[in-house]
C-alpha angles and dihedrals in degrees: 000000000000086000083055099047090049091058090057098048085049092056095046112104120225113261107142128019125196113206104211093200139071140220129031094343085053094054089042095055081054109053089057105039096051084046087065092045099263124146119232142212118200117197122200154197132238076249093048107048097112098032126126095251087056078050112047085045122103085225136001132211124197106224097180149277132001111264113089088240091060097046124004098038097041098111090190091053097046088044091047089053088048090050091039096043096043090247113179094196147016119227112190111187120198127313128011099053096358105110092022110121104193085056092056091052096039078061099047091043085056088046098251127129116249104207104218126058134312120288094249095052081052099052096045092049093039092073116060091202101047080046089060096048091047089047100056087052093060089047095251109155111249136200107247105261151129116272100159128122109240101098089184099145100233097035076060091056108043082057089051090044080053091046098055125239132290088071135170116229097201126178109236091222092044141111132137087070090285116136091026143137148142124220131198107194138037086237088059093048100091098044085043099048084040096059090034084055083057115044088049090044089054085030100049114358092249120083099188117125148185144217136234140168111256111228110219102228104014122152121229097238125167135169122219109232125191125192136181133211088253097071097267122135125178134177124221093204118246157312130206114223089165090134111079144148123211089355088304128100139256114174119015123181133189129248105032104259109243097007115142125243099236086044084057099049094044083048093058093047104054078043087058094039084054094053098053087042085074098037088251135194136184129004127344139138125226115213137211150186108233110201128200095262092061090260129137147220135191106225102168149335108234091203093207142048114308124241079236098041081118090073091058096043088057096052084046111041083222122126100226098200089048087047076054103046085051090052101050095045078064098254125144120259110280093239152009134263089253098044088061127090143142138231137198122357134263146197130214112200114199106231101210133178101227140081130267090197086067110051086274092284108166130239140200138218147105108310095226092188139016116181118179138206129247112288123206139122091314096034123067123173117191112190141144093204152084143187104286090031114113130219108230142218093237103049138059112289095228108129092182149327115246107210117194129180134179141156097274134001098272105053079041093057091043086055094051089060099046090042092054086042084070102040111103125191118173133185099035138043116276132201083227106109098034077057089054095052094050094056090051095054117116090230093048092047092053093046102251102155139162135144088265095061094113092041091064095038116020089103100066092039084049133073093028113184119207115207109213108228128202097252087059092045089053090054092059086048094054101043088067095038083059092040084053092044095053098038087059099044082055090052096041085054088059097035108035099166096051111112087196098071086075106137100179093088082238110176125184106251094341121089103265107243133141126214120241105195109200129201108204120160088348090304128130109228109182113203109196098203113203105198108233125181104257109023120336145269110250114196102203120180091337091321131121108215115187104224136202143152148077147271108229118234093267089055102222101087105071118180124209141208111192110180088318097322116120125201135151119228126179121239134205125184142170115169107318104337117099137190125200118196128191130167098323100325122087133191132211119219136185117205097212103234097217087188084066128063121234126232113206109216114214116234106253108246092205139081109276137177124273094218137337123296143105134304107240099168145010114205102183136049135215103283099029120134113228138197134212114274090025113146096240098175141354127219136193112214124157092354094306137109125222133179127213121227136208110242094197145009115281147122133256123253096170152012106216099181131029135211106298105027121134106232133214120236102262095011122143111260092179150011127225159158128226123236 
């Protein structure tokens, strides 16, 4: 029956397309398939009501409440909307239901194509350690490991006492980085397994692992395979993801830089071979551990489109999602292994809302402005969000992905920084400038890459301090000399008599000036502006600055004049916050409102939440006695676990959550005394 139904789904041709994700993969979907002339159905979240992808979309269907469990991930709901829109087919994307096999049969048994790869290809790669065992049977070289069944905890760390540390505690239903860590000793292996349990049980459903031996300097390569329904499997070379943060990653870049010709093309044939190995079809990547000798390792089959699939369609000129839609309308591979090449080279930089001064975590909030650089045939921007849209606490962080080509590594590379120093995000904390700064980095830029990159370096491309210069401080100055001006010339047009509209700062025997008063770090900066009669005189930190320019009629571009000097920056400014950007770097400014009092917030001397979640344990009681580095408790936000610390010896006077508890972002967790 199922063989029959198959056969039906395979001869239907693609109409409609429902496109069962949100955010930046749903409008890409989109774009593509309406291009083709494809119809398609958006589904959303309480969160997502008004988003891009709800937008783009020819219609749109709510499927429930925020949290990914009660919307995005309810198979039933999604399935209810295709049969209820028509919807010929069911494109995934990545992540939510992708990878999830009893969602791609649940399609084919209501007659509806799921566009990704059989059920069975899904359920042999869904598991890592079934995809091991398949995998040393088709003679792809593997990573010494446990793959086995048995998840008694001993049983686990007497294997990984056999391994030799370094090992890799990976959830077998993982990716994404979740259910992962890396243990050192034999005495960190149980909290670790524990926590790892946890975070893929919360994560996937399924908290199984397995164990594998870590190598010291590998490099994250992986190949992009395509297969048809006629037998046909190509591979569309490969793509390096070695930089990476937490297991996920941060820059890819396509091809691999170094990697010989003959190691590609031995790469793309054990991917192939993988591929086959499962019965594929469609598209999936096949990804390995490169290690410094030129060896290899498999490491997994993401069974479904990548994050960074845009790298690999700039080096090959192909549309993946339309190589898809062709696939699953049951069409052969547009073309063969030795009609396809790249050319040029090109970078994907990860846009997240989070901050890399503070161990990435991610943060939420109201984007207040996203300015964009220029986009044309070398620069690609992905995103599922505008000015006004917010990043929430139950979705992914990811504000965009920056995709750069060019005709080698280098002028690529040139192209990622001027392209993120115009890339502008204001009213949260970006990733932006720590990304700059990456790709600016003399090991970055020759090409000495490993998954430990960060490890080694994140120090010096983290905690970046931005000394505010004069200049900047004159462009705030004069960003609310030229508000004032034109609030009052709009006044003065409705009121013509008033003597009070004056916006010259005229005073009767005195030099007409007005005092900007500026909060930056904390820190009060006072600007004395003398009107002059073509600009100001700023007196900044016991220095006259001579000021001119204007703020263009999207007022963002604001041109100065400093004492001859002229520059550009770019503003943003909602009430009296105001961001200054400038190459990469970016300042945040206060205009104290003296017409308002301040309310100094103390510092909290307990322990509080770094961003909103939810309390998943507590690892302490009233009376205990504590040291400093104790987990005291651990939270769940964004699909991550995160443990708080004690930061001193003390002893607890009060549990304020329990297991369970959703968290604000900066809330008291406990109470306590010191010792």
């Amino acid at each position: 029956m199922v063989s029959e139904i198959m056969n039906n789904v395979k001869n239907k041709n693609i109409q409609k397309i429902l496109i069962a994700n949100r955010g930046e993969i749903a409008c890409r979907v989109i774009r593509t398939a309406q291009q083709m002339g494809i119809q398609c159905v958006a589904v959303y979240s309480d969160a997502d009501q008004n988003s891009q992808h709800v937008k783009l979309a020819d219609e749109a269907w709510y499927i429930g409440n925020s949290p990914a469990s009660e919307s995005y991930l309810r198979a039933d709901k999604i399935l209810q909307v295709a049969k209820q829109s028509n919807s010929d087919a069911v494109h995934p994307g990545y992540g939510f239901l992708s990878e999830n096999a009893g969602f791609a049969k649940a399609c084919s048994d209501n007659n509806i194509i799921f566009i990704g790869p059989p059920t069975g290809a899904i359920e042999a790669m869904g598991s890592k350690s079934e995809a091991k065992n398949i995998m040393t049977l088709a003679n792809v070289p593997l990573v010494e490991g446990y793959h086995g069944d048995s998840q008694e905890e001993t049983l686990l760390n007497q294997e990984a006492d056999k391994i030799g540390y370094p090992v890799l505690i990976k959830a077998t239903a993982g990716g994404g980085g979740k259910g992962m860590r890396v243990v050192e000793t034999s005495e960190e292996f149980l909290l670790s397994l524990q926590s790892c349990k946890r975070e893929a049980l919360s994560s996937f459903g399924d908290d199984k692992v397995l164990i594998e031996k870590y190598l010291t300097k590998p490099r994250h390569v992986e190949i992009q395979v395509f297969a048809d329904n006629f037998g046909n499997a190509v591979h569309l070379f490969e793509r390096d993801c070695s930089i990476q943060r937490r297991h996920q990653k941060v820059i890819e870049e396509a091809p691999a830089p170094g990697l010989s010709e003959d190691t590609r093309n031995a790469m793309g044939q054990v991917a192939i071979q993988a591929a086959k190995a499962i019965n594929y079809s469609g598209a999936g990547t096949v990804e390995f551990l490169y290690d410094e000798d030129g060896s290899f390792y498999f490491m997994e089959m993401n069974t479904r489109l990548q994050v960074e699939h845009p790298v690999t369609e700039k080096i090959t000129g192909l549309d993946l999602v339309e190589w898809q839609i062709i696939v699953a309308n049951n069409q052969p591979l547009p073309l063969k292994q030795d009609q396809l090449s790249f050319n040029g080279h090109a970078f994907e930089a990860r846009i997240y809302a989070e901050d890399p001064n503070n161990d990435f975590l991610p943060v939420t909030g109201k984007i207040d402005y996203l300015g964009l650089p220029k986009l044309n045939s070398n620069v690609r921007v992905d995103s599922g969000v505008v000015t006004g849209d917010s990043v929430s606490v139950f979705y992914d962080p990811m504000i965009a992905k920056l995709i750069v080509w060019d005709k080698d590594r280098n002028s690529a590379l040139a192209r990622l920084r001027g392209a993120l120093s115009e890339f502008h995000v204001a009213g949260l904390t970006t990733n932006i400038e720590f990304l700059h700064e990456l790709a600016s980095h003399d090991s970055f830029m020759n090409a000495d890459l490993d998954t430990h990159f960060l490890d080694k370096h994140g120090e010096e491309l983290c905690n970046l301090t931005n000394d505010v210069s004069d200049s900047i401080i004159a462009s705030v100055a004069l960003t609310v000399m030229l508000e004032q001006s034109s609030q009052s010339l709009e006044q003065a047009l409705d009121n013509h008599s008033s003597p009070w509209l004056d916006s010259t700062g005229w005073r009767l025997n005195e030099d007409n000036h007005h005092i900007i008063e500026i909060i930056h770090n904390e820190q009060l900066i006072t600007v004395i502006a003398h009107f002059r009669e073509q600009g100001f005189v700023f007196e900044i930190s016991g220095k006259d600055y001579l000021v001119k320019g204007d703020l263009s009629d999207n007022q963002h571009d604001l041109s100065l004049d400093i004492d001859g000097q002229k520059s550009r920056v770019i503003i943003s400014k909602k009430d009296n916050d105001i961001v200054v950007f400038k190459n990469s770097m970016s300042w945040s400014f206060q205009i104290k409102d003296n017409k308002k009092s301040v309310v100094e917030q103390e510092e909290s001397s307990n322990l509080t939440a770094p961003m909103p979640g939810t309390v998943i344990e507590v690892m302490i009681e009233v009376g205990q006695e504590i040291e400093k580095g104790q987990p005291i408790v651990i939270m769940e936000a964004m699909k991550m676990e995160h443990t708080i610390k004690a930061h001193k010896s003390l002893v607890i006077t009060d549990v304020l959550y329990a297991v369970g508890d959703l968290v604000e972002d900066g809330a008291e967790l406990v109470a306590f005394e010191e010792l």
